[in-house]
TORKE-556050 format. One line per field, with one value per residue (C-alpha): residue number from 1; chain; x, y, z. Coordinates in nm, 3 decimals, always signed. Example, Ala and Ser with C-alpha at 12.3 -4.5 7.8 and 13.67 -1.06 7.14 Angstrom:
% TORKE-556050
i: (1	2)
ch: (A	A)
xx: (+1.230	+1.367)
yy: (-0.450	-0.106)
zz: (+0.780	+0.714)
% end
This chain:
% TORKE-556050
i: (1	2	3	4	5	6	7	8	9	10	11	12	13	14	15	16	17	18	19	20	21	22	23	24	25	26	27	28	29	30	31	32	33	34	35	36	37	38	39	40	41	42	43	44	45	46	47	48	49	50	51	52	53	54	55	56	57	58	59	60	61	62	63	64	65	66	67	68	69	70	71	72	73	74	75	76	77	78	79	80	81	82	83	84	85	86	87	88	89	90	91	92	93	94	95	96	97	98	99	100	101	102	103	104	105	106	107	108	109	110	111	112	113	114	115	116	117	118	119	120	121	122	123	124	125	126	127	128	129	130	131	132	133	134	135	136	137	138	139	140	141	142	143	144	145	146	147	148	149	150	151	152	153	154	155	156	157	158	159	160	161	162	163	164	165	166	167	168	169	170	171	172	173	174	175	176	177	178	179	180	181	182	183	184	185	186	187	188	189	190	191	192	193	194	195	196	197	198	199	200	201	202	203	204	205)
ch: (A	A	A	A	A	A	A	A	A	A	A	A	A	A	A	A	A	A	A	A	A	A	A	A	A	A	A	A	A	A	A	A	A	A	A	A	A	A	A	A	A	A	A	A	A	A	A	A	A	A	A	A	A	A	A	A	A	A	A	A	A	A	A	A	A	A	A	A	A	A	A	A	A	A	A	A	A	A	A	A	A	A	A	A	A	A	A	A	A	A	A	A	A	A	A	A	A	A	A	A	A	A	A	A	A	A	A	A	A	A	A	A	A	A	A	A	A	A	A	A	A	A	A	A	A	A	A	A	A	A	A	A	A	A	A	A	A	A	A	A	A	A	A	A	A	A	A	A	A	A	A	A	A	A	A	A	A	A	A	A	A	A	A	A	A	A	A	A	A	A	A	A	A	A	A	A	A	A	A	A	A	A	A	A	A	A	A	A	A	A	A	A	A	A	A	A	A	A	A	A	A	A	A	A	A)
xx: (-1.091	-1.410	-1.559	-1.924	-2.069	-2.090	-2.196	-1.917	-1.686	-1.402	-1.267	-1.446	-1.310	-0.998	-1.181	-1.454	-1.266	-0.974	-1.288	-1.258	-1.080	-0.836	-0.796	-0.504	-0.499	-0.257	-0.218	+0.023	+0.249	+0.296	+0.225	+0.483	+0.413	+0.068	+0.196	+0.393	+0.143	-0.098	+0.176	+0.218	-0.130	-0.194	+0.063	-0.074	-0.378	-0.544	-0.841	-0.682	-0.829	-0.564	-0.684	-0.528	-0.713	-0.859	-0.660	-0.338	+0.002	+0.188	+0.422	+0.703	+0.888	+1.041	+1.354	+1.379	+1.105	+1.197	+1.009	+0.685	+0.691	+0.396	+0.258	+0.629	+0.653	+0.951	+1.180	+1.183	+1.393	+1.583	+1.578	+1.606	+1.375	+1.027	+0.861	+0.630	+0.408	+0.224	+0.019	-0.068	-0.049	-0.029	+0.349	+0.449	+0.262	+0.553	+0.826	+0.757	+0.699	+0.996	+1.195	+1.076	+1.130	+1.523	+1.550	+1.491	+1.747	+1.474	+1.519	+1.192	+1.202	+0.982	+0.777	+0.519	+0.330	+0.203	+0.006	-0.276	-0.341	-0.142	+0.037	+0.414	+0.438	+0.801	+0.948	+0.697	+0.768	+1.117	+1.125	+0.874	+1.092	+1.408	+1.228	+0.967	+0.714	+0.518	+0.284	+0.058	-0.082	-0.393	-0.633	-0.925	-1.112	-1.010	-1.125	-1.008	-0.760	-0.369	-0.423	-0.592	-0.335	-0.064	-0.222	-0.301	+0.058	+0.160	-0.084	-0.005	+0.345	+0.353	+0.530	+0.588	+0.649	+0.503	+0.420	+0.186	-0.004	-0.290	-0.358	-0.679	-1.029	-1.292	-1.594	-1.828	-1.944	-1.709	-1.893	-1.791	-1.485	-1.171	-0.873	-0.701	-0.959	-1.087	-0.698	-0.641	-1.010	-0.951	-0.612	-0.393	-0.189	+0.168	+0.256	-0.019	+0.136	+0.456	+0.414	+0.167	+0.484	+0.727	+0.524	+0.450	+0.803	+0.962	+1.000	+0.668	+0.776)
yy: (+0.319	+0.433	+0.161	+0.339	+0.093	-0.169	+0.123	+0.384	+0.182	+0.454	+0.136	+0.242	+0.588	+0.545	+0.281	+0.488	+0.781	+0.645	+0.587	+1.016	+1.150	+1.394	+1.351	+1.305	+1.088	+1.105	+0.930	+0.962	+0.726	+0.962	+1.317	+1.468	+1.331	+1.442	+1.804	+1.773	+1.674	+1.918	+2.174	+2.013	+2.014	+2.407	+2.462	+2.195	+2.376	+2.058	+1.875	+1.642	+1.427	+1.349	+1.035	+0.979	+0.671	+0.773	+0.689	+0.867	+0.779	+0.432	+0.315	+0.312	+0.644	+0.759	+0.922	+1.037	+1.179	+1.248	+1.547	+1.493	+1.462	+1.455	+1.084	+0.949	+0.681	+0.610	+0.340	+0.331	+0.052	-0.171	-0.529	-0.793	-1.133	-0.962	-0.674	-0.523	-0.241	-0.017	+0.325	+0.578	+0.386	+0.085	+0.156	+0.130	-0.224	-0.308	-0.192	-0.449	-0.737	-0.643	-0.678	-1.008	-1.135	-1.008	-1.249	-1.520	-1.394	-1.278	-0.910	-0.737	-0.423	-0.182	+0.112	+0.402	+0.444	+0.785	+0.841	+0.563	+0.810	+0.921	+0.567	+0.532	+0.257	+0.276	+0.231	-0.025	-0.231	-0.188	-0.361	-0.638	-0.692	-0.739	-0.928	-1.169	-1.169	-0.875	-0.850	-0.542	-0.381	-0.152	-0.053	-0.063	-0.294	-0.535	-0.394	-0.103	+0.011	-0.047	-0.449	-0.339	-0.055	-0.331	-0.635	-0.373	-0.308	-0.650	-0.734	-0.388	-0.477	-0.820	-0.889	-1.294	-1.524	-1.304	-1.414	-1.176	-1.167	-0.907	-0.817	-0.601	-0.599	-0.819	-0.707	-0.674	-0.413	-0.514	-0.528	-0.321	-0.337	-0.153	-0.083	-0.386	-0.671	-0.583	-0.656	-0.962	-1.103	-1.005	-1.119	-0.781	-0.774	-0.802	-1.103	-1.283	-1.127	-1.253	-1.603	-1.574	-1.477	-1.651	-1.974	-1.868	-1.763	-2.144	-2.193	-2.464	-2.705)
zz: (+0.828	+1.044	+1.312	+1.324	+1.135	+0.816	+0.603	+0.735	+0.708	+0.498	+0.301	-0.054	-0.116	-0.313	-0.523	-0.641	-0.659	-0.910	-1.148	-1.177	-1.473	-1.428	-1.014	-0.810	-0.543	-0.237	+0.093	+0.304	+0.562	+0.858	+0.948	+0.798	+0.476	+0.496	+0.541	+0.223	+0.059	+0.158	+0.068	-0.240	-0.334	-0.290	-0.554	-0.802	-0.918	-0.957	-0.794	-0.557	-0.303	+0.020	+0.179	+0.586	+0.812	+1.113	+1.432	+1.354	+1.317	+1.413	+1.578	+1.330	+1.264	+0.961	+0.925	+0.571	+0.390	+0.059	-0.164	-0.324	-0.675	-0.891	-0.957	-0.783	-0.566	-0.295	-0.202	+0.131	+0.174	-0.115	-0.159	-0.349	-0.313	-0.264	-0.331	-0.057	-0.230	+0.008	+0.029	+0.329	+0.676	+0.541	+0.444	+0.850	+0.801	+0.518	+0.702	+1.004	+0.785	+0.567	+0.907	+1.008	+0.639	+0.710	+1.000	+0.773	+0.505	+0.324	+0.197	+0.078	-0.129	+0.046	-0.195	-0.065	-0.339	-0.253	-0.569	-0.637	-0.934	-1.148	-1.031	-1.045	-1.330	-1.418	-1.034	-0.959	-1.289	-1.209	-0.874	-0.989	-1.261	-1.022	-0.705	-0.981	-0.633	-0.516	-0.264	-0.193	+0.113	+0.161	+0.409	+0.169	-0.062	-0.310	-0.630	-0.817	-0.548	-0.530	-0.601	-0.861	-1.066	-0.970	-1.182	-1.449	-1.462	-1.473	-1.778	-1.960	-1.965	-2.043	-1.740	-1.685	-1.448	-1.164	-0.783	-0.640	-0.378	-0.195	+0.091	+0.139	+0.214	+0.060	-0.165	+0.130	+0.377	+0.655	+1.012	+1.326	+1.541	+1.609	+1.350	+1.531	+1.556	+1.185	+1.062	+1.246	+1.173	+0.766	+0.816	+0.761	+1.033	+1.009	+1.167	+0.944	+0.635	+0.715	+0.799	+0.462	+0.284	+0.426	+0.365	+0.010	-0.109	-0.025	+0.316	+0.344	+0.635)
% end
């Protein structure tokens, strides 16, 4: 995400550029995942397009970082009642609402995409399948992004009885400010997501 502008705003790009036939489409949680994926891109001998925000990485560190694997998501964290799908810096995002949600006995299944495209249809279905509620996380717009491939999934497979809930930017050109004001005014922050969760998964008082 830029702040130059309402029309440099970088929320569009993996939208319009899932539309491509053929491309891959990476973005990673942390530096060192964007290293393996560079590395893993050289060797592919594919076009591939490596999407990383501006601003760098947060606060939240990763310990294990396990090997890229074409069109292969990762679990960073297993659970059981909900389950929290993220991609690139977004994923840090997950992890702190995933811990708040434990303080309330609520334990969130926690999944780094990695690949928008090819997308990761069997461990996602998996977890939806387990948890029935899913919520995902991006830091771009609403349409044709990872909201998007997740609802596909859902209708492809006939899944029923499904919660989900987005969380991404609307189908606007989204005015200036920093990373931080943008989230909280669009309501992405963590803190919002959780109480939006918590309230929306049975605790309503």
């Amino acid at each position: 995400m830029d702040k130059t502008g309402e029309t440099h705003q970088g929320l569009l790009d993996m939208a319009f550029f899932r539309l491509v036939p053929n491309l891959t489409i990476m973005a990673p949680k942390d530096f060192k995942e964007l290293e393996d994926m560079l590395e893993f891109a050289v060797d592919l001998n594919k076009p591939v397009v490596i999407r990383y925000p501006r601003g760098g990485e947060g606060k939240e560190k990763f310990d294990k970082h396990a090997k890229i694997k074409y069109g292969k998501a990762e679990i960073i964290k297993q659970g059981k009642d909900i389950s929290i799908i993220a991609i690139g810096k977004t994923v840090e995002r997950a992890i702190q609402v995933s811990k708040m949600l434990e303080k309330d006995d609520i334990h969130a299944e926690v999944i780094n995409v990695r690949f928008l495209k090819p997308f990761d249809k069997n461990m996602v279905k998996k977890s939806i399948e387990k948890t029935k509620k899913v919520i995902t996380i991006e830091d771009g717009t609403i349409i044709n992004g990872l909201a998007t491939a997740v609802k596909e999934l859902i209708v492809e497979e006939k899944l029923e009885n499904i919660e989900i809930k987005n969380y991404s930017y609307p189908d606007k050109f989204i005015e200036h400010g920093s990373v931080e004001e943008l989230e909280k005014l669009y309501k992405q922050d963590a803190k919002y997501i959780y109480k939006n969760i918590k309230w929306n998964i049975g605790d309503r008082d």
